[in-house]
PyMOL commands that place a pseudoatom at each C-alpha (Angstrom):
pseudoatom trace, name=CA, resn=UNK, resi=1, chain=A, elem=C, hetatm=0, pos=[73.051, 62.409, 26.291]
pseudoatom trace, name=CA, resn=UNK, resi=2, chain=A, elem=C, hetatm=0, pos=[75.764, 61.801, 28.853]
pseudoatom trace, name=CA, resn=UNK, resi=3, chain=A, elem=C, hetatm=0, pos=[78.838, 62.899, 26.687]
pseudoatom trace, name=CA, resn=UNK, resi=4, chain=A, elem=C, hetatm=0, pos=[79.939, 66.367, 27.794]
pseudoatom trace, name=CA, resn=UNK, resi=5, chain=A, elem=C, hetatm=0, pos=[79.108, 68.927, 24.865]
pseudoatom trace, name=CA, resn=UNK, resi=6, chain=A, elem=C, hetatm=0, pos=[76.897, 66.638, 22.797]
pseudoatom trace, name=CA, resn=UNK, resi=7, chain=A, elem=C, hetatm=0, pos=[73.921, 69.046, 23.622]
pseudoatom trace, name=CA, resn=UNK, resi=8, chain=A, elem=C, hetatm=0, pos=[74.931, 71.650, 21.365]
pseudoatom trace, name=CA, resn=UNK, resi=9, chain=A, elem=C, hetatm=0, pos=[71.777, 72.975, 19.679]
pseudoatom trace, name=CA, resn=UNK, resi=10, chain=A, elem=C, hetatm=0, pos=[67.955, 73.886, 21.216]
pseudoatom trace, name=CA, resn=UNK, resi=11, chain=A, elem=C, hetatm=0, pos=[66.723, 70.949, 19.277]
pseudoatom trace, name=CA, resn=UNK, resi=12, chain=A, elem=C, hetatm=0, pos=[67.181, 67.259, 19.468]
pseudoatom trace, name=CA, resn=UNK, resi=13, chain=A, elem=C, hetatm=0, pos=[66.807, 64.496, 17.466]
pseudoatom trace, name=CA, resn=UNK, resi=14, chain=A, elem=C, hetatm=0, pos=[67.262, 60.981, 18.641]
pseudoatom trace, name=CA, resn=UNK, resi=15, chain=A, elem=C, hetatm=0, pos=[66.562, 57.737, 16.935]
pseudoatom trace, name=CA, resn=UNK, resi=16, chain=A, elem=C, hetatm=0, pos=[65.255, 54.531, 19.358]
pseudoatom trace, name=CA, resn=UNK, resi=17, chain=A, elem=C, hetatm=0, pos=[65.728, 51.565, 17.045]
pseudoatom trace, name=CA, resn=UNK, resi=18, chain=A, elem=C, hetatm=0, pos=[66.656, 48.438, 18.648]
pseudoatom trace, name=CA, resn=UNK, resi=19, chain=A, elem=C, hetatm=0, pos=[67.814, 46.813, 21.791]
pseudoatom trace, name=CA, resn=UNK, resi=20, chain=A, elem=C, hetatm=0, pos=[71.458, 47.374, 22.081]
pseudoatom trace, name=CA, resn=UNK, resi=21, chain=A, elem=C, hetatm=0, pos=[72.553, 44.036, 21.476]
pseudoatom trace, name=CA, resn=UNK, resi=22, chain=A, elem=C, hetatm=0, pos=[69.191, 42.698, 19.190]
pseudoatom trace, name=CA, resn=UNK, resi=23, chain=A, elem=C, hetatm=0, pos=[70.033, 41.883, 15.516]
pseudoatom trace, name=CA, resn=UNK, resi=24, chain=A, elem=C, hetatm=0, pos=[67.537, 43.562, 13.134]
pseudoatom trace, name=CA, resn=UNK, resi=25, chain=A, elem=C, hetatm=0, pos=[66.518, 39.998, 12.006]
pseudoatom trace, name=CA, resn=UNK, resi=26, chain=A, elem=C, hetatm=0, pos=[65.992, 38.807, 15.537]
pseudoatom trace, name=CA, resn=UNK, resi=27, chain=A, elem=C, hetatm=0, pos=[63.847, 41.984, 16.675]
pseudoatom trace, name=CA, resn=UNK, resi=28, chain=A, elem=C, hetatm=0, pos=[61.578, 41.380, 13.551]
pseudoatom trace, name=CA, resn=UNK, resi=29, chain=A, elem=C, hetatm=0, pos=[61.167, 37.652, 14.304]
pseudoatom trace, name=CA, resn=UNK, resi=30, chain=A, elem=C, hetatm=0, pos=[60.504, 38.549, 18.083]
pseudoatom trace, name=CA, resn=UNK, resi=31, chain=A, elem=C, hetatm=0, pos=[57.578, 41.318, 17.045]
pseudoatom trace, name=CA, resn=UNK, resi=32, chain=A, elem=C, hetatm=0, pos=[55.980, 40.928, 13.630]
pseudoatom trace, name=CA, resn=UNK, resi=33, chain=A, elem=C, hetatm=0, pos=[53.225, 41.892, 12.938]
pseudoatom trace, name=CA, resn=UNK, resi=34, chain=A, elem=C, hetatm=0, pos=[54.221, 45.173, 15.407]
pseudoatom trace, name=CA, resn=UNK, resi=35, chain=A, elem=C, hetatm=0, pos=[50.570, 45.018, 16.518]
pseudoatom trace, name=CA, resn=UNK, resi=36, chain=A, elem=C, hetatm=0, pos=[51.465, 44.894, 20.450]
pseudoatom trace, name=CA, resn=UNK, resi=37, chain=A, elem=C, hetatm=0, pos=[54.397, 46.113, 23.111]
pseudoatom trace, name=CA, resn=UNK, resi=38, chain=A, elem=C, hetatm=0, pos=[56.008, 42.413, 23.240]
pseudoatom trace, name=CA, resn=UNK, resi=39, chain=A, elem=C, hetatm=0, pos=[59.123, 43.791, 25.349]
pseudoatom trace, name=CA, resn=UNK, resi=40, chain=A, elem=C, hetatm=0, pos=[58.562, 46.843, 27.374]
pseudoatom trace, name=CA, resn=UNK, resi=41, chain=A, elem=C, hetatm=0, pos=[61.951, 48.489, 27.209]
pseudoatom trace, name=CA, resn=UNK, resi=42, chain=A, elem=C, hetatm=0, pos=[61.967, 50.718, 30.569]
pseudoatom trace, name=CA, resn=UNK, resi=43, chain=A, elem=C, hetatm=0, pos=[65.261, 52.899, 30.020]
pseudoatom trace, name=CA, resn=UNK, resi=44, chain=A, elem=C, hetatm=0, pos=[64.544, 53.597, 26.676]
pseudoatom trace, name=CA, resn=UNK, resi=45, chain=A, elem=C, hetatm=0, pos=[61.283, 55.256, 27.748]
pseudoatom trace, name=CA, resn=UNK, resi=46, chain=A, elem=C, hetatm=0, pos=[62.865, 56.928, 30.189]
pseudoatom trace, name=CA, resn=UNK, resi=47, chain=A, elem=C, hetatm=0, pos=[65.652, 58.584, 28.189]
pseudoatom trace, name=CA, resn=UNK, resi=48, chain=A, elem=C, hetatm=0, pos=[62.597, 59.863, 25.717]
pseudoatom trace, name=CA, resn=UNK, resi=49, chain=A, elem=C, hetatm=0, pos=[60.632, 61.161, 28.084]
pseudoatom trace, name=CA, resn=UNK, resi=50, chain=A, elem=C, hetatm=0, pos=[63.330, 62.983, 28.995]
pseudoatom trace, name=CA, resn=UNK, resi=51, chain=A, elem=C, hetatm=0, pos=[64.453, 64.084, 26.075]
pseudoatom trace, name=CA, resn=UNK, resi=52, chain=A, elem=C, hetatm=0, pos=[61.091, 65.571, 25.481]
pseudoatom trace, name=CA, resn=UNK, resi=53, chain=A, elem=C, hetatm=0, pos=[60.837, 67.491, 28.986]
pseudoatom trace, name=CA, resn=UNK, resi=54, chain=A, elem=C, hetatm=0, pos=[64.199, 69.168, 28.693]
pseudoatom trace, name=CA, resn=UNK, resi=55, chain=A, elem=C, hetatm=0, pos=[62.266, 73.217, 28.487]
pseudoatom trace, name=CA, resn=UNK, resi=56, chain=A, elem=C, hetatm=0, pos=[65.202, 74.607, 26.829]
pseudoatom trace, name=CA, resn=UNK, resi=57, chain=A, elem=C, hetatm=0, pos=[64.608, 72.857, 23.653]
pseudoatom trace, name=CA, resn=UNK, resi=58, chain=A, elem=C, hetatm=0, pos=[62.322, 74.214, 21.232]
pseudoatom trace, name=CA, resn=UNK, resi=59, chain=A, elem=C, hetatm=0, pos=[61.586, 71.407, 18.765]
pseudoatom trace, name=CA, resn=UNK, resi=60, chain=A, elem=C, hetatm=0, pos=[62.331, 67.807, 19.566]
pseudoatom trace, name=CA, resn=UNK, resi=61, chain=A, elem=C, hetatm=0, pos=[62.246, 64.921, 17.197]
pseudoatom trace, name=CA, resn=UNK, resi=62, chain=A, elem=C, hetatm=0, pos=[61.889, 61.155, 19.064]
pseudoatom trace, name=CA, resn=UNK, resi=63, chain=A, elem=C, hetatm=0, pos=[61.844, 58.519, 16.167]
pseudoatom trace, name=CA, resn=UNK, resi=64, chain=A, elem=C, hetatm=0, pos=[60.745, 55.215, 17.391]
pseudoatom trace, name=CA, resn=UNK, resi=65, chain=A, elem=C, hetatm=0, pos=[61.124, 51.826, 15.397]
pseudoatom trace, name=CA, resn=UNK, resi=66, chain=A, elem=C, hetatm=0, pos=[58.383, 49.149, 16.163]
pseudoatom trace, name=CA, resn=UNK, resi=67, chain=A, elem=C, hetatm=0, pos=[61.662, 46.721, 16.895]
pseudoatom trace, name=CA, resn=UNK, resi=68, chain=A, elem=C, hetatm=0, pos=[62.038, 48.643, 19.988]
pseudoatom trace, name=CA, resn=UNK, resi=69, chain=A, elem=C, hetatm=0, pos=[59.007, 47.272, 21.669]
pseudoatom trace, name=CA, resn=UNK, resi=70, chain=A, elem=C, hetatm=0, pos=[56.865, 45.486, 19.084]
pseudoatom trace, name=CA, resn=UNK, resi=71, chain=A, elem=C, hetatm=0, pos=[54.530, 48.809, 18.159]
pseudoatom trace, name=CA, resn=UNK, resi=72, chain=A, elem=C, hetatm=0, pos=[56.366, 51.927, 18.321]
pseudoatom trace, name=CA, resn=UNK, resi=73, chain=A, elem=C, hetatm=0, pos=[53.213, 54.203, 18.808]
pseudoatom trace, name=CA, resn=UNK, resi=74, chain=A, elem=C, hetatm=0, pos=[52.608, 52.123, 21.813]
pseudoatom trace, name=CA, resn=UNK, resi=75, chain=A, elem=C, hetatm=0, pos=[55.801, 52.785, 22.874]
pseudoatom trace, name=CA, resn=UNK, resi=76, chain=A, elem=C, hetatm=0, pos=[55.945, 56.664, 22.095]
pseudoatom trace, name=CA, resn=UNK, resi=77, chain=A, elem=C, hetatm=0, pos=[52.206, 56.983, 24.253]
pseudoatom trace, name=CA, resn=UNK, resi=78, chain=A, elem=C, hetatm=0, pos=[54.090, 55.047, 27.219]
pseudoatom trace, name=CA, resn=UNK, resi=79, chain=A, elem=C, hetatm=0, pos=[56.758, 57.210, 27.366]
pseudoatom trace, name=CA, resn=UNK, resi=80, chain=A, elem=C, hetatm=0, pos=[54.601, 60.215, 27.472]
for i in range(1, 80): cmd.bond("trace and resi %d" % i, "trace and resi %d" % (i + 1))
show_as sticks, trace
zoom trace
């Protein structure tokens, strides 16, 4: 979002997977059975939620992983 020219269309899509830094292996250890938020991760809601309010955009598509958090639908509702 903050490279100059990367918005480019009237749609996004953006993928939140893990924790820049977090091992796939290590985020499923930390979460399973994805039944909770385990790690609130506060800038990644932010940057969705503002994804999603940008007005110029017709169609947005947020996907969330449930190694972001620990439950991505959690996650998606916090953001909102």
């Amino acid at each position: 979002m903050k490279l100059s020219g990367s918005e480019t269309t009237d749609f996004v899509a953006a993928r939140f997977l893990l924790k820049p830094g977090r091992s796939y292996s290590e985020a499923v250890k930390l979460f399973s059975p994805y039944r909770e938020t385990k790690e609130p991760n506060l800038a990644a809601r932010k940057t969705i939620r503002e994804l999603l309010k940008k007005k110029k955009r017709r169609n947005s598509f947020v996907f969330v992983n449930n190694r972001l958090e620990g439950n991505a639908l959690k996650t998606i509702q916090a953001a909102t």
